[in-house]
N, C-alpha and C positions, 0 to 999 in steps of 0.2 A: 504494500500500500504506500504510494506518494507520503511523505512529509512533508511538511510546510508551514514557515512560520505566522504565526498570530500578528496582524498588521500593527493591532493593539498593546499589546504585553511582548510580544517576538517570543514567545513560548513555541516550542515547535508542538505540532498536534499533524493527528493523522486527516490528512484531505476528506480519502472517500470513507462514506456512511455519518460523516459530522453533520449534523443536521445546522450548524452554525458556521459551516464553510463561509467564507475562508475564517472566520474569527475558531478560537479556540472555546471559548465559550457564549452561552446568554449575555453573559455580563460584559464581556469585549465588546459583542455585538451592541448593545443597546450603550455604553459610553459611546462609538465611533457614531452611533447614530445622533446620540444627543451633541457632539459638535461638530456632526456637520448641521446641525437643525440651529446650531446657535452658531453659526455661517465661520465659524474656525478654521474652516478650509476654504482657503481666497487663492487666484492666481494672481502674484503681481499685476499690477496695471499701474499706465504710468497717464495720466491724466493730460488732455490737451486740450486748450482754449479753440475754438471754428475762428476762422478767419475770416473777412467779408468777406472774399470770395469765394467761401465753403456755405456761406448763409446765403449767399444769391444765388450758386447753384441749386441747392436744398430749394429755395423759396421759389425756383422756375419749375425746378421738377414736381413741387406741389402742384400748382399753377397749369403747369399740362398736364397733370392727371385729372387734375377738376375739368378742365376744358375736351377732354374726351369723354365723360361719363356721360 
């Protein structure tokens, strides 16, 4: 049977017939759940101001979608 560790605790447990795959138990499972619920897992992002000329393009392509419906 596969080994593999516990994402949570790094406990190694066995893969197949865990009914908590891939976590090693209930309790891994349900902490990884409550931070990702409490948004703990973010990919970097780096934040950018639009430019007028990202606001006038955005505000023509509104503009022709209105004008076709």
């Amino acid at each position: 049977m596969p080994i593999v560790r516990c994402p949570s605790c790094h406990r190694e447990t066995e893969f197949t017939g865990n009914e908590f795959r891939p976590f090693c138990s209930e309790r891994c499972k349900l902490l990884d759940f409550g931070a990702w619920a409490d948004e703990e897992f973010r990919l970097p992002t780096q934040e950018t101001a639009l430019s007028e000329e990202d606001l006038d393009q955005i505000e023509k392509a509104l503009n022709e979608k209105e004008k076709s419906k």
